[in-house]
C-alpha angles and dihedrals in degrees: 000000000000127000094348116152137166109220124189123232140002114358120181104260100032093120100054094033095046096053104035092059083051087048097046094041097046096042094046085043109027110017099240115163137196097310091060093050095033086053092037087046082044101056096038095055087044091051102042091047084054096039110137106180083212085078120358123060132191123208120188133173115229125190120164102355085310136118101231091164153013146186132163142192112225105196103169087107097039100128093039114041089359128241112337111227108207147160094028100166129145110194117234085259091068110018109128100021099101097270093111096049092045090049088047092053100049096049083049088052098038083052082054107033083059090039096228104157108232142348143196163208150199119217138142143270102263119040087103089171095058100039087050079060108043083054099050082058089055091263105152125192103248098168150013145185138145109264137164101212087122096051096255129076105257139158100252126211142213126196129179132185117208105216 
């Protein structure tokens, strides 16, 4: 595939790309509305102005000039609730070509390389690609319960990996 990277960190851009890819895929599959991009914009903006390298990472997936995936790694509750996995998202143009798996693997060896003990995520019955894939990592469901933080009734997830 031509011209395709995966940078680390901030990228000019990372806020609108990221969360326009959440906002197009949940809406066209899920029928998620403005609350879910206006809380995935808001938490973005509010990780990446408190972003300290020393704990918190940001993977995004660049082809062409444009942002086709994300993931990041939130450890400012690291020795609390544990790392906080968040914004894992590979757009259409690149779903099923290894990038999920390779996102999901450097937030896992960034956890360990800082030697933080678990971390975790919230995600979604349903998303069935992405869950084969945060098992394969050693993510186990831990919890579950309906919830509308997203602005839709769903049956929320949580997963955690032990490390």
């Amino acid at each position: 595939m031509p011209d395709i990277k995966v940078a680390e960190g901030y990228v000019p851009g990372a806020i609108g790309g990221i969360v326009s890819l959440h906002a197009l895929y949940y809406h066209e599959h899920w029928g998620f509305g403005l609350p879910f991009e206006a809380k995935v914009a808001a938490g973005l903006a509010e990780f990446l102005e408190r972003y300290d390298a020393s704990r918190d990472r940001l993977w995004v997936v660049m082809q062409e000039g444009r942002i086709e995936g994300s993931i990041a790694m939130d450890g400012i509750h690291r020795e609390t609730e544990g790392a906080h996995l968040r914004w894992f998202i590979v757009s259409d143009r690149l779903r099923g070509k290894g990038f999920g798996s390779r996102l999901i693997d450097s937030a896992v060896d960034f956890c360990r390389s800082k030697g933080f003990r678990r971390s975790y995520l919230w995600t979604f019955e349903g998303l069935n690609a992405a869950r084969h894939l945060y098992e394969k990592s050693g993510f186990k469901l831990v919890a579950e319960h309906y919830g509308t933080q997203w602005g839709k009734e769903v049956k929320e997830q949580r997963f955690e990996l032990r490390l």
